[in-house]
MOPAC internal coordinates of N, CA, C and O (Angstrom, degrees):
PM7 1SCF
backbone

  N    0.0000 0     0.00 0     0.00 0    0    0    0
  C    1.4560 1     0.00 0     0.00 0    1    0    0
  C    1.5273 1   110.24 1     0.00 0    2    1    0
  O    1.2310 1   120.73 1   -21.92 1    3    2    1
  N    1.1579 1   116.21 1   158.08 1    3    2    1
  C    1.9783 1   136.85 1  -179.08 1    5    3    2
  C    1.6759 1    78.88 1   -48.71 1    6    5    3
  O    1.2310 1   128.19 1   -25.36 1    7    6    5
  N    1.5445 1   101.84 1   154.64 1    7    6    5
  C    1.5671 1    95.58 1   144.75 1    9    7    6
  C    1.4693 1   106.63 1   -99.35 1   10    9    7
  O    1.2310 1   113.60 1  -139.07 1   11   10    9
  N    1.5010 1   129.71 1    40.93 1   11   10    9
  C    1.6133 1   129.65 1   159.04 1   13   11   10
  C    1.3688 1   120.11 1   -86.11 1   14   13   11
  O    1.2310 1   130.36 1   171.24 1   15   14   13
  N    1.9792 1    97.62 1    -8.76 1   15   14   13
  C    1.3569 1   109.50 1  -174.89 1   17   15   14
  C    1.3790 1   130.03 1  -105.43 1   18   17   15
  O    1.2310 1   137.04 1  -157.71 1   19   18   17
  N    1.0520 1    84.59 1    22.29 1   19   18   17
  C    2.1063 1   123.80 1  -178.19 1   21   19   18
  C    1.3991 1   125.98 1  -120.45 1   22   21   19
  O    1.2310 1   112.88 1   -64.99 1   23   22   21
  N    1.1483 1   131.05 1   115.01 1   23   22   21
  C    1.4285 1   140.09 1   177.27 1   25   23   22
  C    1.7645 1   109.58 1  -109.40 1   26   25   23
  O    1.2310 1   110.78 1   -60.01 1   27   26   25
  N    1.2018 1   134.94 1   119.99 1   27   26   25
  C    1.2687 1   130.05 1   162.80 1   29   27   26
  C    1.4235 1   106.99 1   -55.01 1   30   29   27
  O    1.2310 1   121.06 1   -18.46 1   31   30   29
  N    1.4455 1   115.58 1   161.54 1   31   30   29
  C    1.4557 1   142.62 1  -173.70 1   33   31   30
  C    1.4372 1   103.75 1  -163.06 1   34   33   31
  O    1.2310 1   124.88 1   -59.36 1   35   34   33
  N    1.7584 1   108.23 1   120.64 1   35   34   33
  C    1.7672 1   104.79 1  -179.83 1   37   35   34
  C    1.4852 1    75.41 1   -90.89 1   38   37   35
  O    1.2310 1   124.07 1    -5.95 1   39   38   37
  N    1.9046 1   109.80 1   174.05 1   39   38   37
  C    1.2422 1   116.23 1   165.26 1   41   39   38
  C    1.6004 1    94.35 1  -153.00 1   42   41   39
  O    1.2310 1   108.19 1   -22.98 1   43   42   41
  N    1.1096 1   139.68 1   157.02 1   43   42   41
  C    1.3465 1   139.06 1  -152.94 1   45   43   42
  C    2.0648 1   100.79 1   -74.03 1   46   45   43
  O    1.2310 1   126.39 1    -4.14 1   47   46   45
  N    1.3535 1   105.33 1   175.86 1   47   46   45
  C    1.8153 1    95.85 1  -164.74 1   49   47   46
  C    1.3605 1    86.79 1   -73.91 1   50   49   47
  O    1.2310 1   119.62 1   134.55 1   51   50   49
  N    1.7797 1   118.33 1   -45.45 1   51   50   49
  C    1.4307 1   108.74 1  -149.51 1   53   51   50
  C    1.7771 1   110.91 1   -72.34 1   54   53   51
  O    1.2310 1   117.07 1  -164.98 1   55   54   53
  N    0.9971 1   123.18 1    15.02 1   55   54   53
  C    1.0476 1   129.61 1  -174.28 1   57   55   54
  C    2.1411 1   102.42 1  -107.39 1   58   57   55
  O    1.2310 1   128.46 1   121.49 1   59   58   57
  N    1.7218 1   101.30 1   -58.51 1   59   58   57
  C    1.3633 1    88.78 1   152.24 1   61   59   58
  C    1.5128 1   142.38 1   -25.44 1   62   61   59
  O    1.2310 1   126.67 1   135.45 1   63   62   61
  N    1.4197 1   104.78 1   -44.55 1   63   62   61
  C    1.6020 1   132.40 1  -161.47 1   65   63   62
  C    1.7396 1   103.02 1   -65.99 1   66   65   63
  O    1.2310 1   128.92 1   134.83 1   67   66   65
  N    1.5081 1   100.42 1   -45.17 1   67   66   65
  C    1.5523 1   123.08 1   178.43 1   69   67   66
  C    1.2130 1   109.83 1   -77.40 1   70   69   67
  O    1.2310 1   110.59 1   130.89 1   71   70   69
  N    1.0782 1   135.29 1   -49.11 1   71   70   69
  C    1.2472 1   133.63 1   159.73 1   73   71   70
  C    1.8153 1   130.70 1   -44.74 1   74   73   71
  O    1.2310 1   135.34 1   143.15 1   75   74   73
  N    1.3104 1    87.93 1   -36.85 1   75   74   73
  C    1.9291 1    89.05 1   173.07 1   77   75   74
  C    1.6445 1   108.79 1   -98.86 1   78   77   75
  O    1.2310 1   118.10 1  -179.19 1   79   78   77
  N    1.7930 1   121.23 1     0.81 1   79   78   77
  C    1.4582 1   109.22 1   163.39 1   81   79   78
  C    2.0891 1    88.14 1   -83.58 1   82   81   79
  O    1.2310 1   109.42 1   170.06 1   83   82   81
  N    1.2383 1   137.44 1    -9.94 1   83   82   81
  C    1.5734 1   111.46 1   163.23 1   85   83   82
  C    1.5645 1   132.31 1   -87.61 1   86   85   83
  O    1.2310 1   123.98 1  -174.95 1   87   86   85
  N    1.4781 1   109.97 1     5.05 1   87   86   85
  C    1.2916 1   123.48 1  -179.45 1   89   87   86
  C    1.6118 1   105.49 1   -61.37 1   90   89   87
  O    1.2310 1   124.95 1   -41.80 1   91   90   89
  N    0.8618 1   108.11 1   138.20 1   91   90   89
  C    1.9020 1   109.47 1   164.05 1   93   91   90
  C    1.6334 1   103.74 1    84.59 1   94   93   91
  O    1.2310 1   118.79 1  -176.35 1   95   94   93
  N    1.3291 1   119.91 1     3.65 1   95   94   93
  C    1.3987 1   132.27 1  -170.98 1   97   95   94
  C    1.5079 1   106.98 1  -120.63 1   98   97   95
  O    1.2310 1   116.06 1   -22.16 1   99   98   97
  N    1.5879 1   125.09 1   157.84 1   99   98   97
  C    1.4317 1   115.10 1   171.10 1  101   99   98
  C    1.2970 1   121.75 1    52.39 1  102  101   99
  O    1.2310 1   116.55 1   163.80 1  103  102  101
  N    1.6041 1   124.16 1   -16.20 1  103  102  101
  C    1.0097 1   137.69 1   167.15 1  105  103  102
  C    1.5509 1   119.22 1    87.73 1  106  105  103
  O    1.2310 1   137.25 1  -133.64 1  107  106  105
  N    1.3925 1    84.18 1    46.36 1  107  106  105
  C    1.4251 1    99.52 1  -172.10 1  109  107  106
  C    1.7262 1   103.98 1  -102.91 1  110  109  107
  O    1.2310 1   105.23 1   -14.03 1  111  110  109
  N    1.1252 1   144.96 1   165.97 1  111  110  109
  C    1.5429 1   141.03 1  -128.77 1  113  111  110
  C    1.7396 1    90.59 1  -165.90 1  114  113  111
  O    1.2310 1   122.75 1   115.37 1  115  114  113
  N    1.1107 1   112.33 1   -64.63 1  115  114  113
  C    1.9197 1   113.97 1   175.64 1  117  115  114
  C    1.0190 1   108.64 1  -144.92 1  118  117  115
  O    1.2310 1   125.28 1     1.27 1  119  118  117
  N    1.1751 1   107.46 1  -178.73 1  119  118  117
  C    2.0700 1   137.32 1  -177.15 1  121  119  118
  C    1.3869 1    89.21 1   -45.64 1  122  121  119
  O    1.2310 1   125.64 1   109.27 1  123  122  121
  N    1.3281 1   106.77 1   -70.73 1  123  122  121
  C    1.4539 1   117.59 1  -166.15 1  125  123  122
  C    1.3915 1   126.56 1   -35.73 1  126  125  123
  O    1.2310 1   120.77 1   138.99 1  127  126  125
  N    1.6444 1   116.14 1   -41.01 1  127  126  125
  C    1.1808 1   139.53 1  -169.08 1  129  127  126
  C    1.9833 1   101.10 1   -70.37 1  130  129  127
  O    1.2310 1   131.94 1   127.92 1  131  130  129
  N    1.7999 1    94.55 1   -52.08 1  131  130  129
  C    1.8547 1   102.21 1  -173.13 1  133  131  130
  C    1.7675 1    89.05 1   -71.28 1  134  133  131
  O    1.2310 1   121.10 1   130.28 1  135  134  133
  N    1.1596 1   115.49 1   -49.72 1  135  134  133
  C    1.5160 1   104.51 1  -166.66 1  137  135  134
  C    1.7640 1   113.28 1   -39.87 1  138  137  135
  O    1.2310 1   125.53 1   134.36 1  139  138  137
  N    1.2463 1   106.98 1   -45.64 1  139  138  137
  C    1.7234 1   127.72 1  -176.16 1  141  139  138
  C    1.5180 1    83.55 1   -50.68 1  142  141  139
  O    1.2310 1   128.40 1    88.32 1  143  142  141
  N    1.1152 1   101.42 1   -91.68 1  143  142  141
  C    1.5603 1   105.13 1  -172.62 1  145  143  142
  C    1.1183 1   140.94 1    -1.42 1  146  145  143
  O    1.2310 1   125.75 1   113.73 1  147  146  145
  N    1.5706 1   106.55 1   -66.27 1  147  146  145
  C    1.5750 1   137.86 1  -174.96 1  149  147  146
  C    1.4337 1   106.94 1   -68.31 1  150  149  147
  O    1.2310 1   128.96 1   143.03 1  151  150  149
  N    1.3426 1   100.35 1   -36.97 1  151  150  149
  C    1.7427 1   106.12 1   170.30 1  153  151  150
  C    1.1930 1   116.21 1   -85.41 1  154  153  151
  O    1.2310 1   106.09 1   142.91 1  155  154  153
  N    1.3853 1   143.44 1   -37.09 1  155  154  153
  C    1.3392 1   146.37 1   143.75 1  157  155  154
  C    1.1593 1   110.35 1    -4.88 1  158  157  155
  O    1.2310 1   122.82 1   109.00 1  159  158  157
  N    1.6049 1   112.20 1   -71.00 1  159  158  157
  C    1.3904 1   120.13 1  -155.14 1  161  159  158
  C    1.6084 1   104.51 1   -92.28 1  162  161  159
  O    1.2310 1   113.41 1   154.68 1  163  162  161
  N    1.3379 1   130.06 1   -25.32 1  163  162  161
  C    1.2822 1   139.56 1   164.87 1  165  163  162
  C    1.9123 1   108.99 1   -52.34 1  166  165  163
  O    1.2310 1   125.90 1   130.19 1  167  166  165
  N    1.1136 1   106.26 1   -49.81 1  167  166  165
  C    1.5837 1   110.19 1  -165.95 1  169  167  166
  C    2.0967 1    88.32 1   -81.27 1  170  169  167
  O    1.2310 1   110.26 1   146.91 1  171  170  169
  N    0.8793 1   135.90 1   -33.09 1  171  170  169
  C    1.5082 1   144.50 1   173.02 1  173  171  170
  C    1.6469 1    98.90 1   -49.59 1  174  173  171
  O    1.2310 1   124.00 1   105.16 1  175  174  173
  N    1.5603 1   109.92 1   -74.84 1  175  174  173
  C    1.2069 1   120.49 1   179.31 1  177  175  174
  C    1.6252 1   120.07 1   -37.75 1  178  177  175
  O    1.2310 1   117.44 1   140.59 1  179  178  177
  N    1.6410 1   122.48 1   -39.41 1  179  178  177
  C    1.4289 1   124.93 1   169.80 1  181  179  178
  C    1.1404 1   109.63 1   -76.09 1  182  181  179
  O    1.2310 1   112.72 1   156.72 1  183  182  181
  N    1.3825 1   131.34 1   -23.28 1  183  182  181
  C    1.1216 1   134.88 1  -170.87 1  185  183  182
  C    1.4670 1   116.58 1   -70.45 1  186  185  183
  O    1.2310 1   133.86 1   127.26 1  187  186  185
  N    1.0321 1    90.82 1   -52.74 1  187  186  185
  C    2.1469 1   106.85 1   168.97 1  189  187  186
  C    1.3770 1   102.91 1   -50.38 1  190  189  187
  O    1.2310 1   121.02 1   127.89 1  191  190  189
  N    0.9916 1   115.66 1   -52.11 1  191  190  189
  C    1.6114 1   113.37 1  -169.38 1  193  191  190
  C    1.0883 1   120.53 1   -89.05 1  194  193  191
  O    1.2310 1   115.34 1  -173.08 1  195  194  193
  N    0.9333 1   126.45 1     6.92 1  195  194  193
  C    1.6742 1   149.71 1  -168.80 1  197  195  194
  C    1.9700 1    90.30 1   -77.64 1  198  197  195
  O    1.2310 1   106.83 1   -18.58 1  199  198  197
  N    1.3492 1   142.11 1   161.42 1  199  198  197
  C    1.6260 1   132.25 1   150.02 1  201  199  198
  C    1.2660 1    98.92 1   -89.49 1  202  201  199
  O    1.2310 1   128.01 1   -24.65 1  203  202  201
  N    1.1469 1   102.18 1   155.35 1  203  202  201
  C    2.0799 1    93.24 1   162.21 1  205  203  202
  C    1.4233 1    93.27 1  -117.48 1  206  205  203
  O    1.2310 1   127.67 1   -51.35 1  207  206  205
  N    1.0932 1   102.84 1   128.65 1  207  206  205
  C    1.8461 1   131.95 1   169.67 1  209  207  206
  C    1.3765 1   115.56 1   -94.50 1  210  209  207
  O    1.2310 1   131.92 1   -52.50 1  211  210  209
  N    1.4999 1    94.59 1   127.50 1  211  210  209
  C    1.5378 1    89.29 1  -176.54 1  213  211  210
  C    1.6601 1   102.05 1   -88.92 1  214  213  211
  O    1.2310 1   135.44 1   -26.14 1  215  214  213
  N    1.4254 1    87.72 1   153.86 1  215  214  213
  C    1.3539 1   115.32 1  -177.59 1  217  215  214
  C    1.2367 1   128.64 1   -15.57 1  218  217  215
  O    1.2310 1   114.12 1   108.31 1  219  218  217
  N    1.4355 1   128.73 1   -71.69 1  219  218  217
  C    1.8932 1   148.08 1   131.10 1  221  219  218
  C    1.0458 1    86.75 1   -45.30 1  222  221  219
  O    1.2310 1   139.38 1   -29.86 1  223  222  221
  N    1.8129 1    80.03 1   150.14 1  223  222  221
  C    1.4252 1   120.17 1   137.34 1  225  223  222
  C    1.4786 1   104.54 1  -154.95 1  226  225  223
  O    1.2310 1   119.88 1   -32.21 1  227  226  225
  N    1.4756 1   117.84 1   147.79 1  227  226  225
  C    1.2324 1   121.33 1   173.28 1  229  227  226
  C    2.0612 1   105.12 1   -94.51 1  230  229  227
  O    1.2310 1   136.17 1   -62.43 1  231  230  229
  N    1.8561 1    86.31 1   117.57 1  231  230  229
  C    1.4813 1    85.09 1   178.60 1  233  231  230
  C    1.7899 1   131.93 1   -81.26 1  234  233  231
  O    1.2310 1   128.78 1   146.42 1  235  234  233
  N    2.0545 1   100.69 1   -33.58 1  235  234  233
  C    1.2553 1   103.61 1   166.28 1  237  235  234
  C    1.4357 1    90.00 1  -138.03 1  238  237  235
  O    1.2310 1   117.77 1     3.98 1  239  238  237
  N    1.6451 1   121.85 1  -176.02 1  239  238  237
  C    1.2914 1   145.72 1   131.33 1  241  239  238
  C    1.5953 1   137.38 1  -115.97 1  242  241  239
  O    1.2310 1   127.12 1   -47.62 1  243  242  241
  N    1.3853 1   103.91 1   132.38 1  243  242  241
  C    1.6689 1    91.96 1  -173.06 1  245  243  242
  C    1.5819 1   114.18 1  -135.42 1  246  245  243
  O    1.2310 1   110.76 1     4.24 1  247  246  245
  N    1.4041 1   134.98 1  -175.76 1  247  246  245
  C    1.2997 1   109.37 1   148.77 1  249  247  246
  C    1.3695 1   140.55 1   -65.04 1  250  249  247
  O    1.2310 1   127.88 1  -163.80 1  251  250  249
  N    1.0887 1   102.43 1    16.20 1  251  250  249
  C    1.6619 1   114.24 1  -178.56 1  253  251  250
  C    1.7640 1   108.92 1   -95.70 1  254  253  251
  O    1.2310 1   129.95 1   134.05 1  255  254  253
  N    1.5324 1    98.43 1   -45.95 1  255  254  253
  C    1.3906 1   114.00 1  -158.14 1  257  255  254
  C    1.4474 1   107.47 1   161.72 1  258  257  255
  O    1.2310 1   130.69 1     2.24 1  259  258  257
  N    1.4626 1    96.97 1  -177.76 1  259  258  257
  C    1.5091 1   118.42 1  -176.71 1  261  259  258
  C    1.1760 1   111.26 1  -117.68 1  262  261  259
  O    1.2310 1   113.08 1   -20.86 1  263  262  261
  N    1.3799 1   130.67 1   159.14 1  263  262  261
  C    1.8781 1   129.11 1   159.65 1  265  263  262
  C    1.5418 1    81.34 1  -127.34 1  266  265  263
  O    1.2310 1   137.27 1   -28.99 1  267  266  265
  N    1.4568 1    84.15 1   151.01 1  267  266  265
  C    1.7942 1   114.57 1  -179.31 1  269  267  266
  C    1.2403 1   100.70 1  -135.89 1  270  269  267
  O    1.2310 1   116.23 1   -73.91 1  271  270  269
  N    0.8688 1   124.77 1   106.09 1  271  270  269
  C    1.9080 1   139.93 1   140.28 1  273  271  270
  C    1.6292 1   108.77 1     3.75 1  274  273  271
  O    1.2310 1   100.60 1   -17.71 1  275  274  273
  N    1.2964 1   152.80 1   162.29 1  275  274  273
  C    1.0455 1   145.14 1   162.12 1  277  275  274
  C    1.4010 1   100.51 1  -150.10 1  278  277  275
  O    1.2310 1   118.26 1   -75.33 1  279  278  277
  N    1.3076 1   120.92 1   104.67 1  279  278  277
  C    1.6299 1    99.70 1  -168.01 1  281  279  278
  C    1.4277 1   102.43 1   -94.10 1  282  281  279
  O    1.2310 1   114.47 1   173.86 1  283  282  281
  N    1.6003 1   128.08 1    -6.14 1  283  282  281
  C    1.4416 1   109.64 1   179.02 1  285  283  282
  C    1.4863 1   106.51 1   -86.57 1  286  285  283
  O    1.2310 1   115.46 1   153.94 1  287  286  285
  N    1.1413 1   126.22 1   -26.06 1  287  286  285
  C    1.5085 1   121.22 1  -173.99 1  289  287  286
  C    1.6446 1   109.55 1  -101.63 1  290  289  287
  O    1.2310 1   127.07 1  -170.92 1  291  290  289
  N    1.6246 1   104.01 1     9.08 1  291  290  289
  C    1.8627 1    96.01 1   174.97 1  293  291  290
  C    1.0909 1   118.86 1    55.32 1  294  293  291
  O    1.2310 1   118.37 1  -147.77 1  295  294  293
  N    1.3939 1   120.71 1    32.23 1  295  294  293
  C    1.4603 1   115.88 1  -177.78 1  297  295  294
  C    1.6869 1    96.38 1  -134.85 1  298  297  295
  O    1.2310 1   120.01 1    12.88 1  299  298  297
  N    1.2138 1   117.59 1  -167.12 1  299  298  297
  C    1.3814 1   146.81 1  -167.79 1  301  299  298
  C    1.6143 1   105.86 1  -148.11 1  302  301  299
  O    1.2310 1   122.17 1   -66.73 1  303  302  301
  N    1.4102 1   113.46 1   113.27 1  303  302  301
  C    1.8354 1   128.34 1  -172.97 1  305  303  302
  C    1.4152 1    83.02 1  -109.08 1  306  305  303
  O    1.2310 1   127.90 1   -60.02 1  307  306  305
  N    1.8255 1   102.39 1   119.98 1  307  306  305
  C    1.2449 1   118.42 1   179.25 1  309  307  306
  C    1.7729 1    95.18 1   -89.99 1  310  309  307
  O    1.2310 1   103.41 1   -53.42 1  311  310  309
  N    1.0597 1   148.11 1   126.58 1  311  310  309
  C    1.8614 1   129.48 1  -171.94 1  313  311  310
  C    2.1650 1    80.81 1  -131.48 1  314  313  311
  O    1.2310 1   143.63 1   -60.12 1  315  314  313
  N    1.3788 1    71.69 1   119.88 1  315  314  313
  C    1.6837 1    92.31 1   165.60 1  317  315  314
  C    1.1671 1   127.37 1   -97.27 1  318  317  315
  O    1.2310 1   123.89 1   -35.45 1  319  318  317
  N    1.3123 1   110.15 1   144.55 1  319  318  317
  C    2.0065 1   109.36 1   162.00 1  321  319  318
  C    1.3547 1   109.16 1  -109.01 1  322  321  319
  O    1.2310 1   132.49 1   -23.13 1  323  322  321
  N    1.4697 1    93.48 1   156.87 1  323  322  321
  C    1.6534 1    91.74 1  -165.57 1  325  323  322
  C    1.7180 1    89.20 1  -152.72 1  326  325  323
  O    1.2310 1   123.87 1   -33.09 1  327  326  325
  N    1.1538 1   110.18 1   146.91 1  327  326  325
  C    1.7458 1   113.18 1   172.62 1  329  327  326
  C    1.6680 1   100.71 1   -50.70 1  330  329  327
  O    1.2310 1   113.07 1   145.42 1  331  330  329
  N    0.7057 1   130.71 1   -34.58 1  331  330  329
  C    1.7960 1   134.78 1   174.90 1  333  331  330
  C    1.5771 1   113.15 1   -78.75 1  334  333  331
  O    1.2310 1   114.06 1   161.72 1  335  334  333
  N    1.0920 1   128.85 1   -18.28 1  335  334  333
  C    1.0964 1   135.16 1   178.90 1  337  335  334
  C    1.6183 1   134.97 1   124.16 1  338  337  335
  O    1.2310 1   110.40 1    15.65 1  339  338  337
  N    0.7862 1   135.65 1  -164.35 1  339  338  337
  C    1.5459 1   149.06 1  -168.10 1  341  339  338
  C    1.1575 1   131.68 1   -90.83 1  342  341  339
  O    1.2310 1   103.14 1   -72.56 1  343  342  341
  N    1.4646 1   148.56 1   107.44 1  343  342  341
  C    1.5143 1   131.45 1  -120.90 1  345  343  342
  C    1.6395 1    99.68 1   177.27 1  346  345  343
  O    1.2310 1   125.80 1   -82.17 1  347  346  345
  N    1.5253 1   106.45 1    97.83 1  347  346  345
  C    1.6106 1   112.37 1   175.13 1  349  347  346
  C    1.5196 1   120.62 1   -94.33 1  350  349  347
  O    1.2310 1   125.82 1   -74.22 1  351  350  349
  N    1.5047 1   106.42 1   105.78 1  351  350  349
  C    1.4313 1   124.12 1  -168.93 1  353  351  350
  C    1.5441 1   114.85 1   -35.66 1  354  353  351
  O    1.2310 1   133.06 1   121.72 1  355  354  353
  N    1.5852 1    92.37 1   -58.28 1  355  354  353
  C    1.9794 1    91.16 1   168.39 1  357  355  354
  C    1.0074 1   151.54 1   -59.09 1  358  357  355
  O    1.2310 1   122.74 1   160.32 1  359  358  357
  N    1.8806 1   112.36 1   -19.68 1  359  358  357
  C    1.2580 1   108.94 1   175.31 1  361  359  358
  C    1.4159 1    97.86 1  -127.09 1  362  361  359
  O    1.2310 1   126.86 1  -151.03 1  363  362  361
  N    1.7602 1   104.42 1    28.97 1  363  362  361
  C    1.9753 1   114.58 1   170.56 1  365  363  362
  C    1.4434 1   115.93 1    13.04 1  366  365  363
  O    1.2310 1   134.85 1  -109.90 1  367  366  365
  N    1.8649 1    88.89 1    70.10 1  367  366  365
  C    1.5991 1   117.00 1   172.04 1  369  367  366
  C    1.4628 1   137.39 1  -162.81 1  370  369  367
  O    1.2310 1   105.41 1   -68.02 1  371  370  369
  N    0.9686 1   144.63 1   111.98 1  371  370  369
  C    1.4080 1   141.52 1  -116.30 1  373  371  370
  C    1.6363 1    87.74 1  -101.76 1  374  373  371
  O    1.2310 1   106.16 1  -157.09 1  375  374  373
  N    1.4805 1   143.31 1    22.91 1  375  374  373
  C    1.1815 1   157.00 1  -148.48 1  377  375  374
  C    1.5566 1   114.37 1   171.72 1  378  377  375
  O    1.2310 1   122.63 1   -90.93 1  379  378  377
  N    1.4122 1   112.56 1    89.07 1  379  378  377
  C    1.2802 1   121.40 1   168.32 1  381  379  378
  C    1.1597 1   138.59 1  -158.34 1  382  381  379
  O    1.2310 1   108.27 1   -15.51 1  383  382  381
  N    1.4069 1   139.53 1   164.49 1  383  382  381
  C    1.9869 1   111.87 1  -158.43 1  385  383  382
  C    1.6465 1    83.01 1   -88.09 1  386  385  383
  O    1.2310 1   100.31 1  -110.82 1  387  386  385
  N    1.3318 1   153.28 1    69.18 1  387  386  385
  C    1.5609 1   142.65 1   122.61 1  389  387  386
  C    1.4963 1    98.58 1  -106.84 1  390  389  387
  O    1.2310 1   120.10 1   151.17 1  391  390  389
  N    1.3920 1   117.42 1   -28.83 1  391  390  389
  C    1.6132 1   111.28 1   174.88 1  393  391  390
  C    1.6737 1   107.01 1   -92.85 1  394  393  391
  O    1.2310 1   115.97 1   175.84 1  395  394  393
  N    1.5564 1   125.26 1    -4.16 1  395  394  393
  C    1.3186 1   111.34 1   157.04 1  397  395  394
  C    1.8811 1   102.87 1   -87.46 1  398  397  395
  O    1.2310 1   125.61 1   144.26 1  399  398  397
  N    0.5600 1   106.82 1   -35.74 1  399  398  397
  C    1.7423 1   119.12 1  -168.66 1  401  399  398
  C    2.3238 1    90.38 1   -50.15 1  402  401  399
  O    1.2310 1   125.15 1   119.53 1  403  402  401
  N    1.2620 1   107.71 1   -60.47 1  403  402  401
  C    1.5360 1   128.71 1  -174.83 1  405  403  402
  C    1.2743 1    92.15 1   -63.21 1  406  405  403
  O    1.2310 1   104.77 1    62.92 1  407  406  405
  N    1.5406 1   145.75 1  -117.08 1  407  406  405
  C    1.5906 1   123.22 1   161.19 1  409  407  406
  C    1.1858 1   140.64 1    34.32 1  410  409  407
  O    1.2310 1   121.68 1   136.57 1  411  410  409
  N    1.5474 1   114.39 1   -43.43 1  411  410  409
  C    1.4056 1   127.57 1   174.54 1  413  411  410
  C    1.6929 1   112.46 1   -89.11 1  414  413  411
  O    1.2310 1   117.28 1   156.52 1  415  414  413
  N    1.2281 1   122.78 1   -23.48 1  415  414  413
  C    1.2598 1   141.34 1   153.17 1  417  415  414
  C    1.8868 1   137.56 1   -34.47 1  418  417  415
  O    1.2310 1   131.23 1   -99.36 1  419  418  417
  N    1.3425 1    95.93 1    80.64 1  419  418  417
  C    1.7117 1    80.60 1  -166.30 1  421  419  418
  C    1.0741 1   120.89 1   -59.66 1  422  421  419
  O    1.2310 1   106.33 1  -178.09 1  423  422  421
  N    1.3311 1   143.00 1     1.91 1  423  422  421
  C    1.3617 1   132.32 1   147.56 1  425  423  422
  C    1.2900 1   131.76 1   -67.67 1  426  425  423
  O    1.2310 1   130.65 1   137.97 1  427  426  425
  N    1.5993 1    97.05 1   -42.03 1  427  426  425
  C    1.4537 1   105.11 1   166.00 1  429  427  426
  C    2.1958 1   124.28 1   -54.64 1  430  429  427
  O    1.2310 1   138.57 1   136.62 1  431  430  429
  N    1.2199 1    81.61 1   -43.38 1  431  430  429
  C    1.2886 1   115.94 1   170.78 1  433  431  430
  C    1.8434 1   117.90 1   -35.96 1  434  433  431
  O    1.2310 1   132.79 1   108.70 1  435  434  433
  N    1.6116 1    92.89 1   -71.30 1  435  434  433
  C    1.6935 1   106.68 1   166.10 1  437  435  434
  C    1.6283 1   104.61 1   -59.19 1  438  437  435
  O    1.2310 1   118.24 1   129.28 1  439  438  437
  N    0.8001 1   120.95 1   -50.72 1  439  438  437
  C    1.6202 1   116.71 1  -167.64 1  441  439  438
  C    1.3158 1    92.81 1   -71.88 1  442  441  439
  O    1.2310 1   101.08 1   104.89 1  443  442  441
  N    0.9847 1   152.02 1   -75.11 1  443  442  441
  C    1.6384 1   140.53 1   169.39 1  445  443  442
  C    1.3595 1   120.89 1    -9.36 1  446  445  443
  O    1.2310 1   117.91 1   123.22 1  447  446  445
  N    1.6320 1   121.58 1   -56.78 1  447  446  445
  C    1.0759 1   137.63 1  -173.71 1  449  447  446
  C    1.7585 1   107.54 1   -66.64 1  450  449  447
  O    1.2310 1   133.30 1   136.07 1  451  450  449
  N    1.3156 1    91.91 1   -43.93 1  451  450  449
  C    1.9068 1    94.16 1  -168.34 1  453  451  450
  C    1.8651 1    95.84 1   -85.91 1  454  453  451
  O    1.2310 1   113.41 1   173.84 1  455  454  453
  N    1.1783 1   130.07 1    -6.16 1  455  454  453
  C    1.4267 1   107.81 1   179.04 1  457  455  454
  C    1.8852 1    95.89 1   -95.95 1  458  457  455
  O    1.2310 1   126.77 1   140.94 1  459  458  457
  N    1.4209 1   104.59 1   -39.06 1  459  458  457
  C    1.5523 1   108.07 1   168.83 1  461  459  458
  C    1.6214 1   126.39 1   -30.55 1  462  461  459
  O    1.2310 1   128.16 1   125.18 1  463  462  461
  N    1.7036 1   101.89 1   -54.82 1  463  462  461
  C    1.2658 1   110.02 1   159.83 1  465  463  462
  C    1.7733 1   125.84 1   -66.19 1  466  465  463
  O    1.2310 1   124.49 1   150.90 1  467  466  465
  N    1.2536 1   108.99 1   -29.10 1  467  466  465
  C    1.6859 1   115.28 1   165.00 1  469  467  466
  C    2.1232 1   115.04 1   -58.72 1  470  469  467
  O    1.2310 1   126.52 1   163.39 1  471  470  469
  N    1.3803 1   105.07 1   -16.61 1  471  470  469
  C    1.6299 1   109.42 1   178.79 1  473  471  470
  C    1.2045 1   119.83 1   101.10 1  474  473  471
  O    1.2310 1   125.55 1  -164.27 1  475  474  473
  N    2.0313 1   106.94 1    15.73 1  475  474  473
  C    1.4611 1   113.62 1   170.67 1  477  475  474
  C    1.6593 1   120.52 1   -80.72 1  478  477  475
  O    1.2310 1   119.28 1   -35.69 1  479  478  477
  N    0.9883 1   118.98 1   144.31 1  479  478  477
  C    0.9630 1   128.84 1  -167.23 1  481  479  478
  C    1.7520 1   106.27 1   -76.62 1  482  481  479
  O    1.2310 1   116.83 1  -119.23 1  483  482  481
  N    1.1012 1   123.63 1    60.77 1  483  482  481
  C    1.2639 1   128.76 1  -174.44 1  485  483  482
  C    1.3326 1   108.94 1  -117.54 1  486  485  483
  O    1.2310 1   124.50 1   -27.69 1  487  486  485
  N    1.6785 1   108.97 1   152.31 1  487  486  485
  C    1.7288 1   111.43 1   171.44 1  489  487  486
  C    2.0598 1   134.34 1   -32.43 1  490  489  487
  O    1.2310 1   144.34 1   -63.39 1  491  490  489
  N    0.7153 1    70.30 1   116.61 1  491  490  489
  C    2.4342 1    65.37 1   175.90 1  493  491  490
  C    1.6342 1    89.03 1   -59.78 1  494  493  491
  O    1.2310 1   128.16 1   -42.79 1  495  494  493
  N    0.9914 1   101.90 1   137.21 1  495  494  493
  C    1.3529 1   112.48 1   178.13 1  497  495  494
  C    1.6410 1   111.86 1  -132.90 1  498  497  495
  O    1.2310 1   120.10 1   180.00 1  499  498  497

């Protein structure tokens, strides 16, 4: 491998010490090899326990609109209603998956439907 594909890491001696009574064992060869390992299975271990969240979430609804959570872009999509129509501030577009994501929402949904019938220019849902 590059050596671009290598980062040093000190780690205390007595920990070294433990590491070279596993050399020649498990089939391990060097530090390097248990170090991989130990971190392998360490970053695995948070991983399990980690939740996985989906993507959205709808945080409120109002007559104004909705905000939806966005957890890949770290933001908050404010998506408005408006007698003219439907219009998500964050990605400033009257068509987008936080305003398909809001849409899919049966609350959002009813309130769509009953301003629709009021002569707003909003989706048939």
């Amino acid at each position: 491998m590059p050596e671009d594909d290598h980062v040093t890491v000190k780690i205390p001696k007595d920990l070294t010490q433990e590491m070279d009574k596993l050399k020649g064992r498990y089939g391990f060869r060097s530090r390097g090899e248990i170090a991989k390992e130990a971190i392998r299975r360490l970053i695995n271990y948070y991983e399990e326990k980690e939740p996985i969240l989906p993507r959205f979430e709808q945080i409120n609804c109002d007559i104004d609109g909705v905000k939806i959570l966005d957890r890949q872009l770290r933001h908050v999509a404010d998506v408005h209603f408006k007698p003219e129509g439907i219009f998500c501030k964050l990605c400033e577009k009257d068509a987008c998956e936080h305003i398909d994501f809001a849409l899919s929402q049966s609350d959002v949904q009813e309130l769509v439907r009953k301003k629709h019938r009021e002569g707003w220019k909003l989706p048939d849902i």
